[in-house]
C-alpha positions as CSV (number, residue, x, y, z in Angstrom):
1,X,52.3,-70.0,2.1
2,X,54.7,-71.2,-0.6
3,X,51.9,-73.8,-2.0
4,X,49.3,-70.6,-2.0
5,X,52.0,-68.6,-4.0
6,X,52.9,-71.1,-6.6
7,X,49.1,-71.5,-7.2
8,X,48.6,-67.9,-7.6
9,X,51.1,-67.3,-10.0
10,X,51.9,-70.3,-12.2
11,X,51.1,-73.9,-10.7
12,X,54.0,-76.1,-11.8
13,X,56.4,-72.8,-10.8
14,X,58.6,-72.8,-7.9
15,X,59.5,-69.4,-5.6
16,X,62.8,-69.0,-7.0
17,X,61.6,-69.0,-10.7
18,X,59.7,-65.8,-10.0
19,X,62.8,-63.8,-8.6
20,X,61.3,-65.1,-5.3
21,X,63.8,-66.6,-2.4
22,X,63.5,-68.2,1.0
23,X,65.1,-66.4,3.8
24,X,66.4,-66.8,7.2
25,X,62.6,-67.3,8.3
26,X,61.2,-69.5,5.5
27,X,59.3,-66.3,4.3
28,X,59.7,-65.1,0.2
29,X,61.7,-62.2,-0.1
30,X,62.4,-60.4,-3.6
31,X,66.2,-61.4,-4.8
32,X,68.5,-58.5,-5.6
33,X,69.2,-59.5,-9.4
34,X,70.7,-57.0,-11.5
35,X,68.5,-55.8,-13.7
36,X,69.8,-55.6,-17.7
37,X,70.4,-52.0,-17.5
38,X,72.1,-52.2,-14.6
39,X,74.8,-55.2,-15.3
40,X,77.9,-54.1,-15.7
41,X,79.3,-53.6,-19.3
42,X,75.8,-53.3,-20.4
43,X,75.8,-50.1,-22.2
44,X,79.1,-50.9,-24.2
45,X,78.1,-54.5,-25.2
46,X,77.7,-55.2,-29.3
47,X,78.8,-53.7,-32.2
48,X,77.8,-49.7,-32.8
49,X,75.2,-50.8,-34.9
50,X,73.7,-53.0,-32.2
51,X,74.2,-50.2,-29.5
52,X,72.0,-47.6,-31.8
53,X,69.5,-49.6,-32.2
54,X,69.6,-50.7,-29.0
55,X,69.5,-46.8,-27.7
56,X,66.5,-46.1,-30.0
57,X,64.4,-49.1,-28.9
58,X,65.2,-47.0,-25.0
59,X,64.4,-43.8,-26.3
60,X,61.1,-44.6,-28.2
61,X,60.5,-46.2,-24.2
62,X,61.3,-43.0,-23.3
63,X,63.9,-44.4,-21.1
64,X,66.2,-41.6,-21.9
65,X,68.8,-41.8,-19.5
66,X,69.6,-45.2,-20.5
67,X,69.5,-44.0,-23.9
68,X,72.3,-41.7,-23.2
69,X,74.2,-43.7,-21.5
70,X,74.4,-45.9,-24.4
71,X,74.6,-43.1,-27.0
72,X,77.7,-41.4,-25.1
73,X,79.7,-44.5,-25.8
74,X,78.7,-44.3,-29.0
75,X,79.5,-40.9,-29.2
76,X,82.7,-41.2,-27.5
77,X,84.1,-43.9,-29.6
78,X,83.0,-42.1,-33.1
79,X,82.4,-38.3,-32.9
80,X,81.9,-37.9,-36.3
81,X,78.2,-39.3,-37.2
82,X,75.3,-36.5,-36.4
83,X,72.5,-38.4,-35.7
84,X,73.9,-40.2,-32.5
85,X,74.7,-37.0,-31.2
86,X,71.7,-35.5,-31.8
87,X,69.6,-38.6,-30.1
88,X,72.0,-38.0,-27.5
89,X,71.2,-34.4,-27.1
90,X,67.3,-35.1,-26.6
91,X,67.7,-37.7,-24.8
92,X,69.8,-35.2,-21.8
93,X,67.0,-32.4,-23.1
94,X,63.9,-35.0,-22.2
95,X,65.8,-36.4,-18.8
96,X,66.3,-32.9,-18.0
97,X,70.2,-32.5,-18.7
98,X,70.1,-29.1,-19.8
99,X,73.7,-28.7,-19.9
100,X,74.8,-31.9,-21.1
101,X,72.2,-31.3,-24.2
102,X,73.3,-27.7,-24.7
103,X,77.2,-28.8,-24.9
104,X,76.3,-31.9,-27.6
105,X,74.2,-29.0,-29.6
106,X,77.0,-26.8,-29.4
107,X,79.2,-29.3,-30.8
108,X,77.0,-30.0,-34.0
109,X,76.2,-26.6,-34.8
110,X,80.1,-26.4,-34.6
111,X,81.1,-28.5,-37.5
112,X,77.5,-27.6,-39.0
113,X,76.4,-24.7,-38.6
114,X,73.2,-24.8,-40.9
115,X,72.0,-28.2,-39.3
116,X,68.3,-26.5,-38.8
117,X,66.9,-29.3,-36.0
118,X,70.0,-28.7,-33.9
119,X,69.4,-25.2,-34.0
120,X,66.0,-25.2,-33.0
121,X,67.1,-27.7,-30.1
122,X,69.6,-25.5,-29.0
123,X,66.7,-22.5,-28.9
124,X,64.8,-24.6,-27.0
125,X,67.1,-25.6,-24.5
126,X,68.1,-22.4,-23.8
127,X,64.5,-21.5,-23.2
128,X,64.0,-24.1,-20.8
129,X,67.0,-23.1,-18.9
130,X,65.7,-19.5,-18.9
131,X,67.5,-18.0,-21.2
132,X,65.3,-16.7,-24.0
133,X,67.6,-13.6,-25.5
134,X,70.3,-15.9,-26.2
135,X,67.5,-18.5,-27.5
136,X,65.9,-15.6,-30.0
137,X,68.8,-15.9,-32.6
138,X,68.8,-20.0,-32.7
139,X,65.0,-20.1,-32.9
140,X,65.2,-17.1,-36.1
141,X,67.7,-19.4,-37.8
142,X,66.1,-22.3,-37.2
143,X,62.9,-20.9,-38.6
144,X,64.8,-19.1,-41.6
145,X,66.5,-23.1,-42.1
146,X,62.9,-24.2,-42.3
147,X,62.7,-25.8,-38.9
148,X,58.8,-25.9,-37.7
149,X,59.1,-23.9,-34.6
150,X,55.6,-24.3,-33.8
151,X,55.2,-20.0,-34.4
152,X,58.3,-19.2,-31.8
153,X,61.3,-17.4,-33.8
């Protein structure tokens, strides 16, 4: 078997090199390696600007809750920048964090309150948690800001 499986995949290859280990029986059983997003001290490792871009390259996968993971560390170690916040708020808005999205947008819209694509965030992810009167007045604002609100507000 382990000649037929070297073949297969890469002929000068052993089992091992593929994540592959013998077990009590001799038979190839997958090896529980961490994978990198799950190594500890992952998220925090490299400087800020190294973790942003790291937390982009995982949203543009649309990997968003390893996005945010990354981007509350961020976030928690410098509350003062918008953008991470607001990358952080998608990324709990696509992964479905309704809450944890509506709490970052509330924080932005707090310390500025005319920034138009938080606004029309926050309008949306009030809609999406069923809540469309309190969504109205951050959808008209966002609109009146000059946010496209694809004809809602």
């Amino acid at each position: 078997m382990t000649e037929t499986y070297r073949a297969h995949l890469d002929p000068t290859a052993t089992a091992d090199d593929h994540g592959y280990e013998y077990g009590s029986d001799s038979a190839l059983a997958p090896t529980s390696r961490p994978t990198p997003t799950s190594a500890p001290g992952y998220h925090e490792h490299g400087t800020a600007a190294e973790r942003w871009a790291r937390a982009r390259l995982f949203f543009e996968a649309k990997d968003f809750t390893a996005a945010a993971r990354i981007l509350r560390g961020l976030v928690d170690a410098d509350p003062r920048p918008v953008a991470p916040r607001l990358l952080l708020a998608r990324a709990y808005y696509h992964s479905a964090q309704l809450r944890r999205a509506e709490t970052e947008l509330r924080t932005v819209l707090e310390h500025d309150p005319v920034e138009e694509y938080a606004r029309l965030m926050l309008g949306r992810t009030l809609e999406r948690q069923g809540r469309p009167a309190e969504a109205a007045p951050h959808l008209r604002i966002a609109a009146a800001l000059g946010a496209d609100t694809g004809g809602r507000g």
